[in-house]
Backbone as a ProteinNet text record, in pm:
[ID]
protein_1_A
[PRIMARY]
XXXXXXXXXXXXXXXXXXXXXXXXXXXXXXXXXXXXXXXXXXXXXXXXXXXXXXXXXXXXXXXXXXXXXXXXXXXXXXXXXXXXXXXXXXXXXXXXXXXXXX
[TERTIARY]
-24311.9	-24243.8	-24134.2	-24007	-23853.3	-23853.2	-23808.4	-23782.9	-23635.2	-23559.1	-23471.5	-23512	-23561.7	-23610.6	-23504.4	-23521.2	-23380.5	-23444	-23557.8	-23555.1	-23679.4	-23704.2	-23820.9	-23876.9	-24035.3	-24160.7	-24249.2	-24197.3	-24283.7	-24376.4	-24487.3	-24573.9	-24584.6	-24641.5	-24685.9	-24474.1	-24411.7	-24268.6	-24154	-24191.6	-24158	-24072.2	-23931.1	-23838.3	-23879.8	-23809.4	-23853.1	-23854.4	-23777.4	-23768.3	-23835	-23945.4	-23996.3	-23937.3	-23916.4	-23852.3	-23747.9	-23637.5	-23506.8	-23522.3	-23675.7	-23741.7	-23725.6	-23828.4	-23871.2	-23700.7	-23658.7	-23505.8	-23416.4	-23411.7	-23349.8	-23411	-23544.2	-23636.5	-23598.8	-23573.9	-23557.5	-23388.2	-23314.6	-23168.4	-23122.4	-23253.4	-23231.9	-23267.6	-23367.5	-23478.7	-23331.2	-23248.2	-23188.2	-23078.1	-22995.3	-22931	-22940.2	-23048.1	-23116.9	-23203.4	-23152.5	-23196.7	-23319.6	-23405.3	-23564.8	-23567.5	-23642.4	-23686.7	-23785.5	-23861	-23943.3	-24076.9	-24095.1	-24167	-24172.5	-24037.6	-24054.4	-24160.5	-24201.2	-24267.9	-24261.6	-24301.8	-24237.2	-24372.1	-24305.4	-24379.7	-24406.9	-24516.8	-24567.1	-24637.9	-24588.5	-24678.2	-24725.5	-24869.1	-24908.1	-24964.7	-24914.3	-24903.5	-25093.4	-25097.1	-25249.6	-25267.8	-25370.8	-25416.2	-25566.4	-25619.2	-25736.8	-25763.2	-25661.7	-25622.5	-25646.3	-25589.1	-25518	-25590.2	-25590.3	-25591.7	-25501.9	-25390.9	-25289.1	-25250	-25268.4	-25244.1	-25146.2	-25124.1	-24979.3	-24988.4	-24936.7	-24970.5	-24816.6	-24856.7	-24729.6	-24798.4	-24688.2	-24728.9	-24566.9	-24566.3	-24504.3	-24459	-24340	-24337.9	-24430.8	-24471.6	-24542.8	-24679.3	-24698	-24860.5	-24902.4	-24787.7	-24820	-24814.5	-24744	-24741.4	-24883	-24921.8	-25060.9	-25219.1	-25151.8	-25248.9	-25250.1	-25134.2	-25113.4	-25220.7	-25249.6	-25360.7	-25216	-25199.9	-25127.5	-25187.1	-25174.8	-25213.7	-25120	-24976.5	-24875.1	-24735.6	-24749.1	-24618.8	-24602.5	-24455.5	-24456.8	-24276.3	-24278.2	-24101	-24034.4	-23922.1	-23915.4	-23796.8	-23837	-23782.3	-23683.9	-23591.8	-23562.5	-23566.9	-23662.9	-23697	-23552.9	-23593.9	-23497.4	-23440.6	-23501.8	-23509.1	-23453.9	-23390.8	-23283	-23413.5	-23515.6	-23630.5	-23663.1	-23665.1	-23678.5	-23863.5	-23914.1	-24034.3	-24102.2	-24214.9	-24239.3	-24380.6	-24344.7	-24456.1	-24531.3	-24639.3	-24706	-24792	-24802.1	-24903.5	-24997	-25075	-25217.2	-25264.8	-25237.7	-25285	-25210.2	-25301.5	-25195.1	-25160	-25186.5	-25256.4	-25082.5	-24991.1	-24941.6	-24945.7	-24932.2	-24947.2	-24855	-24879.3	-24738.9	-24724.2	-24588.7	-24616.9	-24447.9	-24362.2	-24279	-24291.4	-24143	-24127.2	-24021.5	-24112.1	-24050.9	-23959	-23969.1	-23920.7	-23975.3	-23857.9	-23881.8	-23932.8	-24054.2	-24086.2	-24015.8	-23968.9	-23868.7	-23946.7
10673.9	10745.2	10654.7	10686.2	10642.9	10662.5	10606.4	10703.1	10571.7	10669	10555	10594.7	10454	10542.3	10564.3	10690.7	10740.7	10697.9	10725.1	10713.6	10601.2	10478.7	10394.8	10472.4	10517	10523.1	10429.2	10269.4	10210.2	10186.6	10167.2	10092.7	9969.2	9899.9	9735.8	9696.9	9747.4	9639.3	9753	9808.5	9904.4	9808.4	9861.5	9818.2	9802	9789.1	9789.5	9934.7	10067	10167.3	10260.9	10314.4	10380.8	10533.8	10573.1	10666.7	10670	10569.4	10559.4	10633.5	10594.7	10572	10710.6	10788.9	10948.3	11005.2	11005.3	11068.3	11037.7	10920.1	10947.5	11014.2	11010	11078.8	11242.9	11310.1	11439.9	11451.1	11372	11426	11373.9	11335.2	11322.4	11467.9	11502.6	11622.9	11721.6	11722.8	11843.8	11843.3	11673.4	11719.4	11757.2	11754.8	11741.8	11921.7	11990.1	12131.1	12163.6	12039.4	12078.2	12085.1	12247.3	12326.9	12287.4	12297.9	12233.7	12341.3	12487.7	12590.4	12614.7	12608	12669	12607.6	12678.3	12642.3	12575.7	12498.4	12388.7	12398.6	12396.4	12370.6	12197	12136.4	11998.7	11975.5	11888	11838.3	11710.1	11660.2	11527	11456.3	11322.6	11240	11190.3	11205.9	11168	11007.4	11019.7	10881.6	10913.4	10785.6	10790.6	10864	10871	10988.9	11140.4	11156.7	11259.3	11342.8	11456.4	11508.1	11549.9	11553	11593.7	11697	11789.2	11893.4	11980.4	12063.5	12180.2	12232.6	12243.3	12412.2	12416	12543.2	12545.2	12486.5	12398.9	12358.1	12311.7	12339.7	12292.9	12120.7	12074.5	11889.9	11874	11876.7	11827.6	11819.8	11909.2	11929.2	11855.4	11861.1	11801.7	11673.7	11594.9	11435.8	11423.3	11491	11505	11486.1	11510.8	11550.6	11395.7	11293.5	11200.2	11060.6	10976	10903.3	10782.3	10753.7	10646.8	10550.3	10448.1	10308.3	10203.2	10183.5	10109.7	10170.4	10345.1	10366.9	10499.8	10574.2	10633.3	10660	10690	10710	10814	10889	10985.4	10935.2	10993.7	10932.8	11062.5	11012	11101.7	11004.3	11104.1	11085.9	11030.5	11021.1	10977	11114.3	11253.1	11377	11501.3	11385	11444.7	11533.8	11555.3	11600.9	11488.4	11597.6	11466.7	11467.9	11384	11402.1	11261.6	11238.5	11139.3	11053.6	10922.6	10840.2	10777.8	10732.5	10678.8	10542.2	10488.7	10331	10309.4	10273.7	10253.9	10180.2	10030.2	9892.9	9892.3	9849.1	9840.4	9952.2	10065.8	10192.3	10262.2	10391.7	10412.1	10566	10657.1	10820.4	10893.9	10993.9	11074.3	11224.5	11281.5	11459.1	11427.9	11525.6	11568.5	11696.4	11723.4	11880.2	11955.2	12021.2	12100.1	12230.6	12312.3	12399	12461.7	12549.1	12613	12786.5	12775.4	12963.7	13029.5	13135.1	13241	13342
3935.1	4041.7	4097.4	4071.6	4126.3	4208.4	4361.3	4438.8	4510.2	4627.5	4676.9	4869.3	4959.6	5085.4	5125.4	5241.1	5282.3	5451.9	5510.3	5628.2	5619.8	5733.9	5758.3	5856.9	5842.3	5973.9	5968.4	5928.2	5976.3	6117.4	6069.1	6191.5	6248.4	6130.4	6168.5	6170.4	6115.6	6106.2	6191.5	6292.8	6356.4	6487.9	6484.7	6568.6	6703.6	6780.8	6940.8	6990.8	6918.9	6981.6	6882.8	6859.3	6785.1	6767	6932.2	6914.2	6842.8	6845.5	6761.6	6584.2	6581.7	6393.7	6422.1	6494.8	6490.7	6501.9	6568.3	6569.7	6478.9	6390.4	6254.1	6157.6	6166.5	6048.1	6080.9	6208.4	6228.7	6187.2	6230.6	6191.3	6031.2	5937	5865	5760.5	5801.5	5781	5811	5913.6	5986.8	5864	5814.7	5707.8	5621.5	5516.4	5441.7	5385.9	5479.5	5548.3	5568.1	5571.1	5590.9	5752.8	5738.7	5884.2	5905.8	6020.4	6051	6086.1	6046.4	6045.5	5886.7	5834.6	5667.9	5575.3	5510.6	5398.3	5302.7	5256.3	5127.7	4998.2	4882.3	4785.2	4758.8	4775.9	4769.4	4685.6	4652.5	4490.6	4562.4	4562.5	4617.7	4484.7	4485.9	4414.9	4380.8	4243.8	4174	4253.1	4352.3	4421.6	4465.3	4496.2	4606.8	4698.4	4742	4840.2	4800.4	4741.8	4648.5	4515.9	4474	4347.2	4295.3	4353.9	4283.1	4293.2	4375	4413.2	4459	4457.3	4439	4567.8	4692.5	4757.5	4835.2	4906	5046.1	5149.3	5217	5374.1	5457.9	5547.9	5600.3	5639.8	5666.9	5634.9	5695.3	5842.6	5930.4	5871.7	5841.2	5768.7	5639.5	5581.2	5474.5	5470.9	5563	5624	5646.8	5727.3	5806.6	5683.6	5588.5	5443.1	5387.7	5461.4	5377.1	5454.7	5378.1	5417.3	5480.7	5623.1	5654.4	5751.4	5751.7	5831.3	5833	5728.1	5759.8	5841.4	5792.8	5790.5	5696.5	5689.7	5607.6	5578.8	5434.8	5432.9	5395.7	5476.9	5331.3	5265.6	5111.6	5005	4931.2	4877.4	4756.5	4594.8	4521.4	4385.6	4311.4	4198.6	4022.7	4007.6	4046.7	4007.7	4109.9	4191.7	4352.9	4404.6	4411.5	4479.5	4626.8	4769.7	4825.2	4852.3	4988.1	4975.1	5064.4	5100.9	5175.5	5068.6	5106.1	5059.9	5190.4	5144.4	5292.1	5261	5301.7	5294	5365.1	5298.9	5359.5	5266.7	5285.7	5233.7	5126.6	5008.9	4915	4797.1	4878.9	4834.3	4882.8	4794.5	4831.3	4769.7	4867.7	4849.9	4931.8	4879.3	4882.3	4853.5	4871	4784.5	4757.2	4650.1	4624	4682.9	4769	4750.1	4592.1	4620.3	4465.7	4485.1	4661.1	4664.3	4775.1	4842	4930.9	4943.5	5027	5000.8	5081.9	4968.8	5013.2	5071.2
[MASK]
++++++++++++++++++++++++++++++++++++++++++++++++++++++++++++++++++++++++++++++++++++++++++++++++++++++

């Protein structure tokens, strides 16, 4: 899995203004045209965490699905798909979105 991060939610290496983190991660989401009610097709990445699994959820929810304790990023893939990874030790999980429900 390629990916290049586009936004930091770190925790443990988290600036002085956290809020600053949350408000680029949303006006990044806003360019990016992810709504924040719509539906997304998520593919979560085969982990510990994880089976690998397909469904619709919304970003929020599907962050929420993700096992985090360092932090989390969203990323865009090798495959212009964007999508968030998350850390939790040396353990790293995640979903691709694949698409939006019409």
């Amino acid at each position: 899995m390629v990916y290049t991060v586009i936004t930091k939610h770190q925790v443990s290496n988290c600036c002085d203004n956290p809020e600053k983190i949350v408000a680029e991660q949303e006006e990044k989401r806003k360019v990016f045209g992810l709504v924040d009610d719509d539906q997304y097709l998520c593919h979560f990445f085969e982990s510990k965490f994880s089976n690998g699994r397909t469904a619709y959820y919304t970003i929020d929810d599907a962050i929420q699905c993700l096992a985090i304790k360092e932090g989390y990023d969203m990323v865009q893939f090798s495959n212009g798909n964007l999508g968030f990874v998350a850390y939790y030790g040396s353990e790293v999980n995640g979903f691709e979105i694949l698409d939006r429900e019409v």
